[in-house]
C-alpha positions in Angstrom: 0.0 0.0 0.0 1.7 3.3 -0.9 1.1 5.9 1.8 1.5 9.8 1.2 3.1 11.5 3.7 3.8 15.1 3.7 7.6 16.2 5.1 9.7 18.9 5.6 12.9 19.8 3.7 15.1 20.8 5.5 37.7 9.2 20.7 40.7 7.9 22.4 39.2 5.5 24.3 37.0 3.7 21.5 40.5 3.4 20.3 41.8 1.1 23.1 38.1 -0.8 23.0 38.8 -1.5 19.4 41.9 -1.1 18.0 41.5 1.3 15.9 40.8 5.0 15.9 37.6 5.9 16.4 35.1 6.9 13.4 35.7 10.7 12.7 32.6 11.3 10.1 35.0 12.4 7.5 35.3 10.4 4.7 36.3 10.9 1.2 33.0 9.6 -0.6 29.6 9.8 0.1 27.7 6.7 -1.2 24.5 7.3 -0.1 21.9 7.3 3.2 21.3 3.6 4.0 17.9 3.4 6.4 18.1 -0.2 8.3 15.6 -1.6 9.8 17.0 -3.6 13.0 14.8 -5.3 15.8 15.4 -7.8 18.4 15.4 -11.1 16.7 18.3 -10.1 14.6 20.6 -10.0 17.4 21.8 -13.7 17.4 24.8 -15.2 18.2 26.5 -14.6 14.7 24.7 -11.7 14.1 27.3 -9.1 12.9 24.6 -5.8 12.3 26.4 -3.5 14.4 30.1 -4.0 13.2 28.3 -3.8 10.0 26.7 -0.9 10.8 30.6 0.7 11.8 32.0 -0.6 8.5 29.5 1.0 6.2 30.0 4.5 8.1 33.2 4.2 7.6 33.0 3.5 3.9 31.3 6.5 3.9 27.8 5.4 3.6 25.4 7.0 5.8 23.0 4.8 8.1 20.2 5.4 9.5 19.1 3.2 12.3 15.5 2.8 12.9 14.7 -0.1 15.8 11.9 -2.0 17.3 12.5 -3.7 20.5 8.6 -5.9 20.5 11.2 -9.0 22.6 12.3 -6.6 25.4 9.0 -4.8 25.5 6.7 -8.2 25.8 9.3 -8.6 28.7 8.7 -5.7 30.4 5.2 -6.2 30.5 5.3 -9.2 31.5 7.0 -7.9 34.7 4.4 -5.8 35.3 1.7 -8.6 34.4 0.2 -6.8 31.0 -0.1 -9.5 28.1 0.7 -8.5 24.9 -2.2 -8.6 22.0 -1.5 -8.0 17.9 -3.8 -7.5 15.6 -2.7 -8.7 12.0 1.0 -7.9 13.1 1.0 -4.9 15.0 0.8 -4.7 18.9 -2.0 -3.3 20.4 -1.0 -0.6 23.1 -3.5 0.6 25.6 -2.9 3.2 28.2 -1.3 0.5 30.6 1.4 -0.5 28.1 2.2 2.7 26.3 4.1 4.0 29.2 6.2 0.7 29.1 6.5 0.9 25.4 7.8 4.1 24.8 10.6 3.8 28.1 11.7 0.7 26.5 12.2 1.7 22.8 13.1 5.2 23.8 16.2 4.2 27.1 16.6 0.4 27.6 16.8 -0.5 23.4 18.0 2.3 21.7 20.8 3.7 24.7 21.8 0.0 24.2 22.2 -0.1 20.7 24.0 3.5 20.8 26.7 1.6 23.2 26.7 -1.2 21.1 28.0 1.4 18.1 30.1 3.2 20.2 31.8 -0.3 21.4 33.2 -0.6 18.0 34.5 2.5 17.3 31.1 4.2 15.9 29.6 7.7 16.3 25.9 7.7 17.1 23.0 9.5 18.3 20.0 8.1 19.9 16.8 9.6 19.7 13.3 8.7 18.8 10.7 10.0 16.6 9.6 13.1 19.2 12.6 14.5 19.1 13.0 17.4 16.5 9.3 16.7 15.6 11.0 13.8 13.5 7.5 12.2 13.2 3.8 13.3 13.6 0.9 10.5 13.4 -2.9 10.4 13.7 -4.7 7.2 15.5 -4.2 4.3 12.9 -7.1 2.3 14.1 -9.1 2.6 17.8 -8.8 -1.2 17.8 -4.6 -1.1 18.3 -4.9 1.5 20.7 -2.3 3.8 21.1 -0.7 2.8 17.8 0.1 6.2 14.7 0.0 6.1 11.4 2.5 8.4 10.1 1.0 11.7 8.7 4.2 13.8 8.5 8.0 13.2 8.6 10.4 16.3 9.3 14.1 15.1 7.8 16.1 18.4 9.3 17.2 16.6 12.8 17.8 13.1 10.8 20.2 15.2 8.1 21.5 17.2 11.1 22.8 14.1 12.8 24.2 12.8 9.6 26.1 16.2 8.5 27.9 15.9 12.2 29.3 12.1 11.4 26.8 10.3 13.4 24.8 7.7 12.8 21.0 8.3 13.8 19.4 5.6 15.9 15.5 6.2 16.0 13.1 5.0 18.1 9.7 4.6 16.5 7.7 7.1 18.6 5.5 9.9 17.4 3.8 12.9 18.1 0.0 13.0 18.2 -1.7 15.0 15.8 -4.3 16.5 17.0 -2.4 16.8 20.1 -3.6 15.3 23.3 -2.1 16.8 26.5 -3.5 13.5 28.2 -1.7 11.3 25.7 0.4 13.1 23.3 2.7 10.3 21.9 2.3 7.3 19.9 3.7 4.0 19.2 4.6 3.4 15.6 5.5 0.1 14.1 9.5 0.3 13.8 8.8 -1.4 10.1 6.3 1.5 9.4 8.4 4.2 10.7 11.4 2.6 8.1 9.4 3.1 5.5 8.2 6.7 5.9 11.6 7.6 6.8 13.6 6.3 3.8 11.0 7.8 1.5 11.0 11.0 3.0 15.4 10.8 2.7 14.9 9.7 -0.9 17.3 6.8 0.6 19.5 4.9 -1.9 18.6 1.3 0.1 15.8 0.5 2.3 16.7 -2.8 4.7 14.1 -4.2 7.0 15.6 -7.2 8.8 14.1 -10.1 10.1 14.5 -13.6 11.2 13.6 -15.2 7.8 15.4 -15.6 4.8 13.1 -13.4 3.4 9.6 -13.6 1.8 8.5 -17.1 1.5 5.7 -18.5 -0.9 3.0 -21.2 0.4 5.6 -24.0 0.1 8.1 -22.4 2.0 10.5 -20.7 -0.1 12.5 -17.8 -0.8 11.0 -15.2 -2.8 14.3 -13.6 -4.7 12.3 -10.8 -6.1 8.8 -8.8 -6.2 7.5 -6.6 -8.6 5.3 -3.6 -6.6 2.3 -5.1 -8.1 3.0 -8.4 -6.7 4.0 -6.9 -3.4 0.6 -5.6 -3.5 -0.8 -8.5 -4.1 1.0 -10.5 -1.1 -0.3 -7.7 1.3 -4.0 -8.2 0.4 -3.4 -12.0 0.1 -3.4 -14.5 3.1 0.0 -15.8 1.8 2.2 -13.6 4.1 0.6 -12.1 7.7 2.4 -11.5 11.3 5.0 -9.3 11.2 5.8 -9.4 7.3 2.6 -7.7 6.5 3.9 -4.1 7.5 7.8 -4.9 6.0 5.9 -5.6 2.7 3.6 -2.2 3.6 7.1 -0.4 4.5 9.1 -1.5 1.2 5.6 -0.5 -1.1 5.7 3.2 0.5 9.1 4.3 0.4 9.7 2.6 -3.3 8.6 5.2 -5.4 12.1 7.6 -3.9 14.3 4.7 -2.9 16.3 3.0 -5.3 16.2 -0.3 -3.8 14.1 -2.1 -1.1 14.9 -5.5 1.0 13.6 -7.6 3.1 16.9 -10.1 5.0 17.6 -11.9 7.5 19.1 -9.8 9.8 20.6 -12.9 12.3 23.0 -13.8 8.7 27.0 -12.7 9.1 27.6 -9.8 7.1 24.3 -9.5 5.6 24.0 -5.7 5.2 27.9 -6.0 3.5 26.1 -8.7 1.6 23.0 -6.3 0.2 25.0 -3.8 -0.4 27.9 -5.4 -2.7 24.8 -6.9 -5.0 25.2 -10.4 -3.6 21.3 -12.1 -4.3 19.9 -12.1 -0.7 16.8 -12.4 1.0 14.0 -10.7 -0.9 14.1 -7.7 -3.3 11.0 -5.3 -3.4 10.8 -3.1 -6.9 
């Protein structure tokens, strides 16, 4: 489903950790923003995301971190005896849990995944979709609750970050439009978010990552590549559901800017090295 969204224009001590000097955000060539996708389930043993992460930087590519954290939040609420309901993919988030969502995605995940960058001799910012007004959202459905749909993206802080030699790290958290001094943010699908925010960077890659090869058809396998009309097709079929149904959604939106769409498996060595050097991986969208 293509979505409009209307958006505005515009260390010494890593070197001991890693053996090398720590990223200074000047390189030589600019290849391009790069808006990944990462989420729990692609942290795995052999998982390498955040080296890759470092590596591309340094290549002088310029990533763009958007994160979920569904694993640590289902967690969280379980320690506080909420269970956690989806409908058709996408977590439902009363009043109870959108307190516990938003401290999880916003400290606990992304301050983690900033240290995890940091560890390797990266330059990052955390910061979630609030901040700067990066994203606005209406109610996507009473039935999820607490849950946006993006209705406006403002770039400046993301191409702020970027121009400094930092990687942004975004938590998928927007501001409610029409505001509600009662509840004034809401939870966005990190999949979603993605999507509006590679379109609205006119990214050169889009990568959602998962803990799948890819797409798979009814018997199971790999799905190398997807036309957009096929694409649409799969999202108003019953062939994919669960959690693919908004990385299909998020590939279909930011298509028309991006020059390339892809849905991996995130928990593969190398796999964003892998994408990027043409190598046929998980599924191509467009």
């Amino acid at each position: 489903m293509n979505q409009q969204y209307h958006y505005l224009e515009d260390s010494s001590e890593a070197s001991n950790r890693t053996g090398r000097e720590p990223y200074s955000g000047k390189t030589s060539t600019h290849r391009g923003t790069i808006v990944v996708k990462i989420g729990g389930s692609t942290f795995g043993e052999k998982a390498t995301i955040i080296r890759d992460v470092v590596n591309l930087q340094q290549q002088g590519y310029q990533p763009v971190l958007v994160h979920g954290g569904g694993k640590v939040i289902s967690e969280w609420m379980g320690r506080q005896g909420v269970r956690p309901r989806f409908v058709r993919g996408l977590r439902v988030t009363d009043a109870t849990s959108l307190d516990i969502v938003i401290a999880v995605l916003t400290g606990v995940v992304n301050k983690g995944i900033v240290a995890s960058l940091d560890s390797l001799g990266g330059k990052a910012i955390g910061l979630s979709g609030v901040d700067g007004g990066i994203l606005h959202a209406n109610i996507l459905n009473p039935e999820l609750g607490f849950v946006g749909k993006i209705s406006r993206v403002d770039t400046a802080p993301i191409k702020a970050i970027i121009n400094a030699g930092f990687v942004p790290v975004i938590a998928p958290v927007a501001i409610r439009e029409p505001n509600d001094v009662n509840q004034p943010l809401l939870n966005i699908n990190a999949d979603t978010a993605a999507g509006a925010i590679a379109l609205s960077l006119a990214a050169r890659h889009l990568l959602l990552l998962t803990d799948v090869e890819g797409v798979l058809d009814t018997s199971h396998r790999l799905i190398p590549r997807l036309t957009k009309r096929q694409a649409l097709d799969l999202t108003q079929s019953q062939i994919v559901g669960g959690g693919m149904l908004p990385k299909l959604e998020a590939c279909l939106t930011a298509a028309d800017a991006v020059e390339a769409t892809h849905i991996v498996d995130g928990r593969a060595p190398g796999i964003l090295i892998k994408v990027l050097s043409g190598e046929r991986v998980g599924t191509r969208v467009g």
